[in-house]
C-alpha positions, 0 to 999 in steps of 0.5 A: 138231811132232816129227821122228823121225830114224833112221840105221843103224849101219855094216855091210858091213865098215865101219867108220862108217856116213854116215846116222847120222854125218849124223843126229848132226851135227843140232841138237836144234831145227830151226825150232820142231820137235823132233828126236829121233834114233835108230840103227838096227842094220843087221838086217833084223827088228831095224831094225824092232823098233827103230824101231816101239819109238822111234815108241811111246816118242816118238809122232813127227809125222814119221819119216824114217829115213836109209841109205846108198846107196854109191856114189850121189853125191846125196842121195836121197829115195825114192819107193817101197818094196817087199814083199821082202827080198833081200840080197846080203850077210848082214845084222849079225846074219848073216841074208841073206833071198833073195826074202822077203816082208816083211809077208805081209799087205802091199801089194806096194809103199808110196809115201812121204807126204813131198814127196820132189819138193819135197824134192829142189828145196829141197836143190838149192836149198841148192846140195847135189847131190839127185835123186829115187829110184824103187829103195831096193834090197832090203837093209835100208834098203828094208826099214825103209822099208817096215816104216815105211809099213806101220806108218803104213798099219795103226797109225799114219795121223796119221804122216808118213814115208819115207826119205833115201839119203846117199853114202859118207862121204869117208873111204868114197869114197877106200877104196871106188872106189879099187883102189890108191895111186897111186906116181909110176911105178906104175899109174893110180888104177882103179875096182874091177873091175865097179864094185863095193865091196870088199864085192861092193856095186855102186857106185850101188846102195842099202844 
């Protein structure tokens, strides 16, 4: 068994990106499967490109690639992935599509092929907060998963694959959600206004 595992690079203004710091922390061996690990640029063509080259390079048995979704405060398996690009800000190589389809040739939406259900209860089991996702938004993460389950669909059937949105990092959390350090006669911590990132991100929505 091998198990191919992508994170993507940090993006938005930051300075680490919690997906692939999560994938790095892996052994190289989990129960008898092989591990292989792969980052991702935060790139809307290039992720793509990225990780059909990896699947090519290690003929996995299982993919499953790894976003950020700031703000979430559980680890999320995602369900579905949809036929459009829409990013809020401008992807790393400065691309920033508005309701673009992805694959014209594509189906409107690709459900995962993992147990994301029976994943969610064995993280909570581990005693880790966990919930199933039904939104892996439109910016670059929907669009990896989504070129994955393509792939899967018209190239590779005997793959396994989807997707894992991981919180903020914690060294995210403190500069994200707080707007000031708190003195001993100055304001109370706040939220950012509209609850929203430095970088115009809202706080519970996907990469």
């Amino acid at each position: 068994m091998k198990i191919l595992l992508t994170g993507f690079d940090p993006f938005g203004g930051e300075t680490v990106n919690p997906a692939f710091e999560a994938v790095k922390l892996l052994p190289d061996t989990i129960a008898g499967a092989e591990i292989v690990k792969q980052e991702v640029p935060t790139e809307f063509i290039r992720a793509g490109e990225v990780l059909e080259a990896a699947i090519q390079a290690n003929q996995p048995d299982v993919v499953i690639c790894i976003g950020q979704a700031g703000g979430r405060s559980a680890i999320t398996p995602e369900k579905v992935a949809i036929n459009l690009m829409d990013g809020r800000i401008a992807d790393n190589a400065g691309y920033q599509p508005i309701d673009v389809t992805i694959q014209e040739d594509g189906e409107t939406a690709y459900f995962t092929s993992l147990p994301v259900k029976a994943m969610v209860q064995n993280i909570k089991d581990a005693g880790i907060p966990s919930a199933l996702s039904y939104t892996a938004g439109s910016y670059v993460c929907n669009y990896l998963m989504y070129t994955l389950l393509y792939l899967i669909d018209r190239k590779y059937p005997n793959i396994r694959g989807g997707f894992i949105h991981v919180p903020y990092a914690m060294e995210q959390v403190v500069n994200h959600r707080l707007a000031r350090v708190p003195v001993a006669d100055g304001p109370a911590l706040r939220p950012h206004v509209g609850g929203r990132t430095p970088d115009g991100l809202p706080l519970r929505s996907p990469s």
